[in-house]
N, C-alpha and C positions, 0 to 999 in steps of 0.2 A: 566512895570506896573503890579502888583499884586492884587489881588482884595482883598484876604483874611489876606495880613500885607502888609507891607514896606520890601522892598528887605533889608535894614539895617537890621531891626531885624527877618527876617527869615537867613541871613547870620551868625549874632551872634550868634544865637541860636545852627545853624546846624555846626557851627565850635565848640561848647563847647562838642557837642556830638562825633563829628568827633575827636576830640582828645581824646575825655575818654575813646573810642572804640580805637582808635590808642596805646595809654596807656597800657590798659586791656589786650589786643592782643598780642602784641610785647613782653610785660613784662612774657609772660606765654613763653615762649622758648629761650630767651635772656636777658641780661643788657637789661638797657637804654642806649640810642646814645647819648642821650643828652638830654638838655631841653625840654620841649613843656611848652606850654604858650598861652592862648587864646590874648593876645598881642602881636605877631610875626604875622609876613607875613606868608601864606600857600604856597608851594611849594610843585606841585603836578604833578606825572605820574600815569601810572595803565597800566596792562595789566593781560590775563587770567594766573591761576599758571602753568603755562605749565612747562616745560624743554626746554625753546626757546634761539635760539640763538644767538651772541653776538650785534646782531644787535637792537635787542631788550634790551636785559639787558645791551647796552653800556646808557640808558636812567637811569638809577639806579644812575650809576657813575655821572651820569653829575648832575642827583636832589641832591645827598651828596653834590657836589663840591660849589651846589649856596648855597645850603642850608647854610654851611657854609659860603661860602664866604658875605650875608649877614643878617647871625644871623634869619634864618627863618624855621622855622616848617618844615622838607621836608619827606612828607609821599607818600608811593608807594599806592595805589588803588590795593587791591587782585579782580578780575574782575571774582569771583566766581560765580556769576547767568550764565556763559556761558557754551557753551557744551565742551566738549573733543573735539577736533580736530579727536584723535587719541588717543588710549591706545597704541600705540607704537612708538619708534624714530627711524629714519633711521640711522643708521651708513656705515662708508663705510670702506669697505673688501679688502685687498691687497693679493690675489693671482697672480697663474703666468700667468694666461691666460688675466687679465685686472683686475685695478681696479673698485669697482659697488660698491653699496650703497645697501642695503637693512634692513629689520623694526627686530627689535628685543621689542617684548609687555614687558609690564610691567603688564598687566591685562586684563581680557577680554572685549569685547569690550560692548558697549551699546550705545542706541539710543536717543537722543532728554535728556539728565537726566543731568541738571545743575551741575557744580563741587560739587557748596555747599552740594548736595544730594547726591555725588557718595561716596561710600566708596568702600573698597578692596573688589574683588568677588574673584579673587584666591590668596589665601595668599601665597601659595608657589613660582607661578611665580611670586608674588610681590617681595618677598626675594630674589628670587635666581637673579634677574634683574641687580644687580652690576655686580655681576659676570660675566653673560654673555656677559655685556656692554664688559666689561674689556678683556675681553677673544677674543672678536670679533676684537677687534682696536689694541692687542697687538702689531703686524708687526708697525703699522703706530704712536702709539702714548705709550711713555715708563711709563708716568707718568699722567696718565690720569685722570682727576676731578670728574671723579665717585667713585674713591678708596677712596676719603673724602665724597663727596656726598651725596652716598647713603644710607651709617649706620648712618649718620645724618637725611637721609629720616625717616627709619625702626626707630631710636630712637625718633624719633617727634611723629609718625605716632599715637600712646594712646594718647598722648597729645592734639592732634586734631580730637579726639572721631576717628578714622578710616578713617579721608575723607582725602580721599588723592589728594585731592587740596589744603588744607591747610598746609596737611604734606609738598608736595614738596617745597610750598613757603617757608615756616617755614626754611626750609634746606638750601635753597640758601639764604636766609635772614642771618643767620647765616654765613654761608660761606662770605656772603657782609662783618658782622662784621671782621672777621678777618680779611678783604683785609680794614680795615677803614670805611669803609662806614659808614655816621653816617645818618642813615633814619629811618622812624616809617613806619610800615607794619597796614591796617585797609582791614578788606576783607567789600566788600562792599553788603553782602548778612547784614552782624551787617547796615551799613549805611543805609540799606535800611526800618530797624526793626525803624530807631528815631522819633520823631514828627516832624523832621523838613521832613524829605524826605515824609510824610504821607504829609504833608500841601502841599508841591512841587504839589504833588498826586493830591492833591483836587483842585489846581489851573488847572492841565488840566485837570482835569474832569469837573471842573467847566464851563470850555471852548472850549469843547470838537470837536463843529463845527468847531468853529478856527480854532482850531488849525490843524484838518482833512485838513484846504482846505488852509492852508498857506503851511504845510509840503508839501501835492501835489503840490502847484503850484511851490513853492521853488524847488522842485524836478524837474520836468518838465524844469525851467529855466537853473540850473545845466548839464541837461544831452544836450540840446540843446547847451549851451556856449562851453560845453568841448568836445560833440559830441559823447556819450554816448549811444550805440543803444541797451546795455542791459538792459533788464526790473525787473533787479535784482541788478544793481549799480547803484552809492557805497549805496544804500539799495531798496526794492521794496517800491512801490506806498502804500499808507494804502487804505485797503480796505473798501468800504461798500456794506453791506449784508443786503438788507429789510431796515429798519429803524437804525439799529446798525452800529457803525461806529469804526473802527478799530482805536487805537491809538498806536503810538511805544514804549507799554508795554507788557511785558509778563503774565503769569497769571499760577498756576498750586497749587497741594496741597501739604503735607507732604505725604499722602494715595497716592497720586496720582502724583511723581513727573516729570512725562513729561511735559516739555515744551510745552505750547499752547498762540497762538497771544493772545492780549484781546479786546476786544470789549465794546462799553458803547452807552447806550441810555440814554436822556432826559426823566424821567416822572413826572409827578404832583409832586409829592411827594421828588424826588432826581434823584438820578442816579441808573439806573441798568448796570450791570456788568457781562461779561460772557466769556467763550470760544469757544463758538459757537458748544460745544458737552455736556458736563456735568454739567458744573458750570454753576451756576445764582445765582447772590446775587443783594440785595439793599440797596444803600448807600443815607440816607438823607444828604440832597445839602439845604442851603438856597434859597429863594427867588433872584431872579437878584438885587432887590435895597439893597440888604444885603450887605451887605460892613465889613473886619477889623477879627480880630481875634474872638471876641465872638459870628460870625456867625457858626463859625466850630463845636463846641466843641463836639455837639452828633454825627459828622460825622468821627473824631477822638480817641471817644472811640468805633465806629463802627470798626474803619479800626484795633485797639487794642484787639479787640473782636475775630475779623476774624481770626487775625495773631496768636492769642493764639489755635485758634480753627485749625491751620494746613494751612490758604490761605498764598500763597506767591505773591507777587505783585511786578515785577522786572523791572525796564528800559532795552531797548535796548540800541543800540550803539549810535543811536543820542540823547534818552534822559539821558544816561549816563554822554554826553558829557556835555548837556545843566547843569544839574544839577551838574554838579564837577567842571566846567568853571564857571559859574555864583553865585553858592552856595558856594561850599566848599571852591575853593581856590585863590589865587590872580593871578599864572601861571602855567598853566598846560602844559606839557613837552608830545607831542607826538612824535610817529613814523612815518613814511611814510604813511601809509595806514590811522591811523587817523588823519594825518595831511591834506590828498587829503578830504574825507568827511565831517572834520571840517568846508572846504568854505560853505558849506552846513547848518550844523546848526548854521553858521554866522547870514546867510537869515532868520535863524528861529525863532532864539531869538532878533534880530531886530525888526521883525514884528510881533511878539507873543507879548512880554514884551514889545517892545517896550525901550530898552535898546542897548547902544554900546556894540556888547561882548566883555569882555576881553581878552586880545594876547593871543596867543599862541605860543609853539615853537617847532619844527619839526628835530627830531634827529634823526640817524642812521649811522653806523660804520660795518664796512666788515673786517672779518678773514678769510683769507683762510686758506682750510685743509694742512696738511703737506704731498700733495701727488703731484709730479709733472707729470702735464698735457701736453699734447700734444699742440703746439704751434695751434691757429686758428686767422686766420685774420678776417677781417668785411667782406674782398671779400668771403671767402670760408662759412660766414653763410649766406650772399645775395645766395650765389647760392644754400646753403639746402635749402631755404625757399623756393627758385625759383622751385627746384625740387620736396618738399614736394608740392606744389602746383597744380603743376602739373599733379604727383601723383593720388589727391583730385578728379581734375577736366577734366582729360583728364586720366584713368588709361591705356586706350586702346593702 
């Protein structure tokens, strides 16, 4: 249930944008895979542009395979509103004393600063980053996937104004081409810029209470079924401060691109908006009996206003979910981790919209490294944990 249109036509809408931004995107560093066509099914994965592994990118393979198999749109989600993990990847080292893993950067590090915003800070360790990759795995690995890689990174990297979240994708997107893969790439920092994702916006804002105390209690029910004693999985509780009430959006500027939760109050007038340090702004909201599309339209060229002036307005992980599951596409293809916290925004869009969510499907595949390991049974890690414990709780 939407108050501001019919899930029909905020679905059409946000598919037409969703492909012209898939289009646009894809077609600035590759062919086309293929068709797109706002008459095909959407077939949909995502994750952040990391350098992650196969575990994650075996989910690429599998959206090509249906995609073709039948005749449907199959676009990856670039999950660029998130932070870096890391500016550096482990590799692992075969000297004579044992093999070990440790980080070789790619750039320097920084705090809380979305992909979309990050660009190169040192250009020369960005560069010289193949090489050392290549140099470090030499012993273990002859022909190794960064010798193509990475001057596909370096040669994207202008192409995608310097940010090098978009570079990396850009590169392994490519590399997909070669191996067949026929997918559209849409980084969802554009997805989040259309009127459909603004309207999505104003629906929780519009309902901002709600939806506060459906996510908590949905949360709550979660951690008690599965037996969850952290207060941080698989996300933390939304907060309220005073009168302001946390929702799972982010909030930050172009001037100012750290990441900050966002917060929203009710007042006469519409909604206010804030980070609970800098920002405060005010959005006109209709009336509760307001009803339908032509209630929005000055709170739409509000939110146009904004976006032009530098505010960014981002989903978290569960409203990511909600809105690429119910919005954009017919099946969305996760991993293991968002496969566990999708039971979750099951509850939410159930009881929020008041909708069945649509499936999902939950992939992940294992490579091991070419390095042989010491045989361990189940008995001999019962007895570390037995001993680590120990350890813990009795060093004496």
């Amino acid at each position: 249930m939407l108050r501001f249109s019919s899930l029909d036509d905020l679905r059409r809408q946000a598919r037409l944008e969703l492909f012209d931004i898939a289009r646009r995107h894809t077609l600035a560093y590759r062919d086309a895979p293929g068709p797109l066509s706002p008459d095909q099914p959407c077939l949909m994965a995502g994750h952040q542009p990391e350098m992650f592994h196969p575990g994650v990118w075996f989910k690429n393979y599998v959206l090509s395979a249906l995609g073709q198999r039948f005749a449907a749109a199959a676009i990856n989600l670039v999950i660029d509103n998130d932070t870096p993990h890391s500016t550096a990847i482990r590799v692992p080292l075969d000297d004579a004393a044992a093999t070990r893993v440790e980080p070789v950067p790619f750039d320097q590090a920084t705090t809380d600063i979305a992909f979309e915003e990050r660009t190169v800070i040192d250009a020369e360790l960005f560069a010289s980053f193949g090489r050392r990759v290549r140099e470090a795995i030499a012993p273990l690995v002859a022909n190794p996937l960064i010798e193509r890689y990475w001057p596909l990174v370096l040669e994207t990297l202008p192409r995608m104004s310097n940010n090098i979240g978009l570079a990396l994708a850009a590169a392994r997107h490519r590399i997909e081409a070669d191996h067949g893969l026929k997918t559209w790439e849409a980084p969802l920092s554009h997805v989040c810029e259309t009127t459909a994702f603004r309207r999505f916006l104003l629906e929780l804002f519009g309902r901002a209470a709600e939806l506060h105390a459906i996510h908590n209690a949905a949360l709550d029910e979660y951690r008690r079924v599965n037996r969850v004693r952290s207060q941080t999985h698989p996300v933390p509780a939304l907060a309220v401060e005073q009168d302001w009430l946390e929702l799972p959006l982010w909030m930050w500027t172009a001037d100012e691109p750290r990441r900050r939760r966002l917060f929203v109050r009710q007042t006469r007038g519409g909604i206010e908006l804030t980070d609970r340090q800098r920002q405060r702004l005010s959005i006109a909201m209709p009336e509760s009996g307001c009803h339908g599309s032509d209630c929005i339209g000055l709170a739409l060229e509000q939110l146009d206003e904004l976006s032009r002036a530098g505010l960014r307005l981002r989903p978290r992980a569960l409203a990511t979910t909600m809105f690429a599951r119910l919005v954009l596409s017919d099946l969305f293809l996760h991993g293991i981790g968002g496969g566990k916290y999708d039971q979750l925004t099951d509850v939410i869009l159930r009881r929020f919209f008041a909708v069945e969510p649509p499936e999902f499907m939950v992939l992940t595949a294992t490579t091991h490294l070419p390095i042989a390991m010491p045989s361990v049974t189940a008995d001999d890690l019962r007895a570390t944990e037995l001993r680590l414990r120990r350890l813990e709780w009795n060093p004496e």
